[in-house]
C-alpha positions in Angstrom: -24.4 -1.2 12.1 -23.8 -4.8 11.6 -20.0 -6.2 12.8 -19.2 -6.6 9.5 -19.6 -3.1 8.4 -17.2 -2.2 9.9 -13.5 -0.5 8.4 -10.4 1.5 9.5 -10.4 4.7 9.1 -7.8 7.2 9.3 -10.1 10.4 10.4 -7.7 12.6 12.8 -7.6 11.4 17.0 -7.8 13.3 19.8 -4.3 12.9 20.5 -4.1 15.6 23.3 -6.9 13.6 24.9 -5.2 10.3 24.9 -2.0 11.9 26.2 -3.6 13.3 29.2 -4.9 9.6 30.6 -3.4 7.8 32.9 -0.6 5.4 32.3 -3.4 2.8 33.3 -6.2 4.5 31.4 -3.6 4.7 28.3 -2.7 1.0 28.4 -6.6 0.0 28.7 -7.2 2.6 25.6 -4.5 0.6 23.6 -5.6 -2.8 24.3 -8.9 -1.8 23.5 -8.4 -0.2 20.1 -5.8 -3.1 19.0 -8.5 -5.6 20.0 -11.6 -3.5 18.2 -8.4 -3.3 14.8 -8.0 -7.3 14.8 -12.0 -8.2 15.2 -13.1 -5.5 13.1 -9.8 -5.4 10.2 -8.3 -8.4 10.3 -11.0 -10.7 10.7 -9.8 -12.4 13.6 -11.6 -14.4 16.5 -12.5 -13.5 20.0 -10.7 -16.4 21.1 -7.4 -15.9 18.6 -7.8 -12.0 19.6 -7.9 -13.4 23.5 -4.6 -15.6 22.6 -2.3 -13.0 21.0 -3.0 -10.4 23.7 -2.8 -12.9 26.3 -5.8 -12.1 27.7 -9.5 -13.2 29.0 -12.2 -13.9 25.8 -14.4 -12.3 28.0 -12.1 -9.5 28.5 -12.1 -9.3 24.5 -16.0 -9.1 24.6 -15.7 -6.0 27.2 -13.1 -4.4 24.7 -15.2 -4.7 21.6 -18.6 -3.5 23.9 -16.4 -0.4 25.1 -14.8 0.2 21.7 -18.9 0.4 20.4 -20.2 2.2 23.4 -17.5 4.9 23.2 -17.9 5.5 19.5 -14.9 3.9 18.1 -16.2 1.8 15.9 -19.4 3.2 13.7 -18.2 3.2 10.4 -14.5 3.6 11.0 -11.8 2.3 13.8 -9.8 5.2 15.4 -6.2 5.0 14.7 -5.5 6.1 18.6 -2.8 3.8 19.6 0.0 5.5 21.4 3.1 3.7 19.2 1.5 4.5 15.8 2.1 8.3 16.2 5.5 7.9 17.3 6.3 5.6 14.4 4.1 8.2 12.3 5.8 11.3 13.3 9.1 9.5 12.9 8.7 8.3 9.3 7.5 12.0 8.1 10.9 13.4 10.1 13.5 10.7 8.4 11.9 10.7 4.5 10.6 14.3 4.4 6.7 13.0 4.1 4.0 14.9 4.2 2.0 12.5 6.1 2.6 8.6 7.3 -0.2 6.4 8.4 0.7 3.3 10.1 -1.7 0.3 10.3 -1.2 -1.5 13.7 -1.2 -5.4 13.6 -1.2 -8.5 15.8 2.2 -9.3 15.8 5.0 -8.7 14.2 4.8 -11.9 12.1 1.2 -11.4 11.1 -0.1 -11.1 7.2 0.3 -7.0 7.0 -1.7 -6.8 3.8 -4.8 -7.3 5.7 -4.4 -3.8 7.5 -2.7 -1.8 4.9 -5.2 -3.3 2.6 -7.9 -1.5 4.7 -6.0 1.8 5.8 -5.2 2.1 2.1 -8.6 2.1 0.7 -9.8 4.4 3.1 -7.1 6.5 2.4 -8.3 6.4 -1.3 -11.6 6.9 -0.8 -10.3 10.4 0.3 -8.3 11.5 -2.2 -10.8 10.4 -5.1 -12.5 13.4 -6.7 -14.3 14.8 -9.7 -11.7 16.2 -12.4 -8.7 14.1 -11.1 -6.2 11.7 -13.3 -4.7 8.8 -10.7 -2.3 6.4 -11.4 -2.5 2.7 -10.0 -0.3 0.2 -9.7 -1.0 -3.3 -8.4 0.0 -6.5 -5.8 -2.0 -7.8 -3.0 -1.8 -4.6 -0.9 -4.0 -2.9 -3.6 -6.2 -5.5 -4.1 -6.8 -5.8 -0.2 -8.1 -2.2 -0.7 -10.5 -2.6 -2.6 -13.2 -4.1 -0.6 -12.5 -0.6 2.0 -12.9 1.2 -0.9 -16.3 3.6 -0.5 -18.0 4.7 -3.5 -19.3 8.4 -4.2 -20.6 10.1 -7.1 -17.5 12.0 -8.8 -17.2 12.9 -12.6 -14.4 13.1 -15.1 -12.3 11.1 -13.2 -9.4 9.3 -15.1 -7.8 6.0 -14.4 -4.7 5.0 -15.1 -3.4 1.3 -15.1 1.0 2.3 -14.8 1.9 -1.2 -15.8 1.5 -3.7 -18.9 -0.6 -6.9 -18.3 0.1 -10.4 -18.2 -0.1 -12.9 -21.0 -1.7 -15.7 -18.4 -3.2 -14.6 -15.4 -3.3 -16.6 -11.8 -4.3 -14.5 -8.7 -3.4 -11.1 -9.8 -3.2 -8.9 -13.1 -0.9 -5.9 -12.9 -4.3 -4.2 -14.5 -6.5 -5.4 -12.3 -6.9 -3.0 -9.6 -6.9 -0.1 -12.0 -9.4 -1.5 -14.3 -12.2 -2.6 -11.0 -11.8 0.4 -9.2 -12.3 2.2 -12.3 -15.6 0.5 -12.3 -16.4 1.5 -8.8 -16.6 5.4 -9.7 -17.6 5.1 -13.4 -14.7 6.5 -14.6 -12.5 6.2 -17.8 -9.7 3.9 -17.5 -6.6 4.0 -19.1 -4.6 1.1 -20.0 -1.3 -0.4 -21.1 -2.5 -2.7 -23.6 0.6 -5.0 -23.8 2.5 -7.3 -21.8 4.2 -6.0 -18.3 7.7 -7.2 -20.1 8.4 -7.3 -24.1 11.5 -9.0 -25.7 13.2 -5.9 -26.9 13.8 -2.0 -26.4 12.9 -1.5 -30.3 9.1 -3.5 -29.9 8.7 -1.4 -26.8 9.5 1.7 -28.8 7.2 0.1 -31.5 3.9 -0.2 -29.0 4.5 3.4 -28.2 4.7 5.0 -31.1 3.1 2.9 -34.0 0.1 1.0 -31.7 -1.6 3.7 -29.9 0.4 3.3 -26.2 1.4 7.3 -27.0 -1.4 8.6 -25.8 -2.1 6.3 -22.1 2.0 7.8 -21.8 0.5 11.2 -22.4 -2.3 10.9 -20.1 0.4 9.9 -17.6 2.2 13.3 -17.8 -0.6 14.9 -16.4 -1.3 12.4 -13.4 -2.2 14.4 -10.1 -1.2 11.3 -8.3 0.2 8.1 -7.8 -0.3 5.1 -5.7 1.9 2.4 -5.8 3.6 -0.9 -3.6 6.8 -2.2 -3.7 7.7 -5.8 -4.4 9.9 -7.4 -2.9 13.4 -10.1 -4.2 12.0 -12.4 -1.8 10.9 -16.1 -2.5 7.2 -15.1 -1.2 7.2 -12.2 -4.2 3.8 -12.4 -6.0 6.1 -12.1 -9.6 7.8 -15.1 -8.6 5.9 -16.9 -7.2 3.3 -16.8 -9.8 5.9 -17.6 -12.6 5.9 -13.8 -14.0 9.9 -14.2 -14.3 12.0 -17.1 -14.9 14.7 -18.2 -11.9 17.1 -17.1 -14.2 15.9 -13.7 -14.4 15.3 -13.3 -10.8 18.9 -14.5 -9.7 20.6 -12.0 -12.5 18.4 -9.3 -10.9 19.4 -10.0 -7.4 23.0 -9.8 -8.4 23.0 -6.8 -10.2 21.4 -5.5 -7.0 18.1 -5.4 -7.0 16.3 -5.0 -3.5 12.6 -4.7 -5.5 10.5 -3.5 -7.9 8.1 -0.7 -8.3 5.7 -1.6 -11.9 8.7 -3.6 -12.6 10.9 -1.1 -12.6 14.1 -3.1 -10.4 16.2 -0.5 -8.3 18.4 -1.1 -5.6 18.3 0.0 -2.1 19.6 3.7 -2.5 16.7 3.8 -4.9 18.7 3.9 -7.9 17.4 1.6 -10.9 19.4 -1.5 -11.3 21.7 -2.1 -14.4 19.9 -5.2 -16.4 18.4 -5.8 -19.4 14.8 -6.0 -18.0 14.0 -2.7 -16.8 14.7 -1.2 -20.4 12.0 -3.8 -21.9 9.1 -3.0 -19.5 6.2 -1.6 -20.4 5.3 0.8 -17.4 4.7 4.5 -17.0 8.5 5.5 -16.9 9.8 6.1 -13.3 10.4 10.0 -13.9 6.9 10.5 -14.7 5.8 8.9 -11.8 8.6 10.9 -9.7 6.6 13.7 -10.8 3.6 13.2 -10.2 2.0 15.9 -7.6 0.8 13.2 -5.3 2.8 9.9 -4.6 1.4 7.7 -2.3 3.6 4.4 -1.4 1.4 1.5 0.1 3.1 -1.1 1.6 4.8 -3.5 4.4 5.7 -6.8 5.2 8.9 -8.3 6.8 10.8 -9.5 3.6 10.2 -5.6 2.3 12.5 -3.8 4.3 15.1 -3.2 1.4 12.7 -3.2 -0.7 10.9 0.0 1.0 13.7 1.9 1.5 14.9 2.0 -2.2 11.3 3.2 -3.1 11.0 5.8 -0.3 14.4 7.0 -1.7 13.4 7.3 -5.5 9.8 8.4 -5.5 10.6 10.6 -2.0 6.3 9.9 -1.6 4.1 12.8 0.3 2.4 9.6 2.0 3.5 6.2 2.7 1.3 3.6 4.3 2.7 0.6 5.8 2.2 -1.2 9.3 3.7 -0.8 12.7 6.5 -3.8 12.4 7.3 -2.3 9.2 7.4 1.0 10.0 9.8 0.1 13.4 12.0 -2.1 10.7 12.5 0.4 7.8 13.1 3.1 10.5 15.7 1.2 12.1 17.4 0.1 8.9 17.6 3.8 7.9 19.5 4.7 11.4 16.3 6.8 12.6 15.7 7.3 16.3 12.3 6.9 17.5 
């Protein structure tokens, strides 16, 4: 296996195993696995990977030989890190999940999409199978999974884009992910074939019922999951950063009490959807279809997100949520959990 090959993987630890080490062997196990994560995940250095645990580069070159010699990095990384079943256990016991992986990262301040990116798309490569319909909607998070994405054969699998597109595309199209993973597995994609925000409730009702939208809505209804992020009201927010809404917009949203978005759908942070103009004019899979939906998987983390999170963990309630250990420790703490 070359380095590169490498991915996270989210495969079940031996828990009981790691519990019954030594405090010394339990520290060495955790520096070790964090050290195999950052060369392996997030692309990092031996000598950056040396600087942000404060140790020896040629301690770092022990750790990766140890973390390959004891079978913890083939095609996967083990998720065996002592704090990420605490902050695991703890998300599933506040928000009612049925399961919460957390991504560990260098430090609190680090880029988180880089490891939910790869947690997420191994996660998907799971739950993909023959005779499903999923819905996807998009950001950086999602398009980070991708590349951890692995291919099988599967058939009548159904793709479903949950937001409109964009009239002049940047970085990212809210179709995007949908429409390349759809490629991956050969299957049929579904998409929203107008813009993510029209001028008016009555052309929204129009594209629905008079241009052929009907039937992608339809398709929705019988979704057998979900998987979405969260955006943020911050200043670093893909949407407005990439000019997808005016200042205007973005200042009247904040003070009706927006926290973020899910497919442009603005709620605040009990999770309720915001009262402004914009969420009745965008063209997304409506929220209580996606509320619905069997399987709802919430990817995402970051340390403007807090708010953000909470509202969506409070409206879709998701069976998984994916995020990253900082994020994890913040949204817990905001939502008066102990852990």
């Amino acid at each position: 296996m070359s380095e590169g090959e490498a991915k996270a993987s989210t495969a079940p630890s031996s828990i009981d195993a790691y519990a019954g080490l030594s405090a010394t062997g339990r520290r060495s196990a955790r520096l070790r696995l964090r050290a195999a994560w950052m060369y392996y995940v997030e692309g990092m250095t031996q000598s950056a990977i040396a600087e942000a645990l404060d140790i020896g580069r040629v301690t770092v070159v022990r750790l990766l030989a140890d973390a390959r010699s004891l079978n913890e990095v083939k095609i996967s990384l083990s998720r065996e890190i002592a704090e990420l079943p605490r902050l695991e256990m703890g998300l599933q016991k506040t928000f009612g999940l049925k399961e919460a992986i957390v991504a560990p990262v260098s430090s609190p301040d680090a880029d988180a999409t880089h490891a939910i990116g790869a947690a997420t798309g191994q996660f998907i490569s799971e739950l993909i199978g023959s005779d499903m319909t999923i819905g996807f909607g998009w950001g950086r998070t999602l398009m980070r999974a991708l590349g951890f994405i692995d291919e099988k054969p599967v058939s009548n699998l159904s793709v479903v884009s949950l937001l409109g597109g964009i009239t002049k595309a940047k970085q990212y199209n809210p179709s995007e992910f949908a429409w390349q993973l759809s490629r991956l597995f050969q299957a049929d994609c579904h998409l929203i074939a107008a813009p993510a925000i029209v001028d008016s409730i009555e052309t929204k009702r129009a594209l629905i019922e008079r241009c052929g939208l009907s039937n992608v809505y339809s398709r929705a209804r019988e979704m057998d999951a979900v998987v979405l992020s969260v955006g943020e009201m911050e200043e670093t927010s893909t949407s407005l950063r990439f000019g997808f809404f005016s200042p205007a917009d973005w200042e009247s949203l904040v003070a009706a009490g927006a926290v973020g978005d899910i497919a442009y759908n603005f709620i605040d942070i009990e999770g309720r959807p915001v009262d402004h103009p914009i969420n009745s004019r965008v063209m997304s899979i409506p929220l209580e279809t996606l509320c619905a939906t069997p399987q709802r998987i919430l990817t995402s983390g970051g340390p403007g997100k807090t708010d953000a999170i909470l509202g969506a963990l409070r409206l879709l309630r998701p069976t998984v949520f994916i995020t990253d250990e900082a994020t994890a420790a913040r949204v817990l703490t905001a939502a008066g959990a102990h852990f």
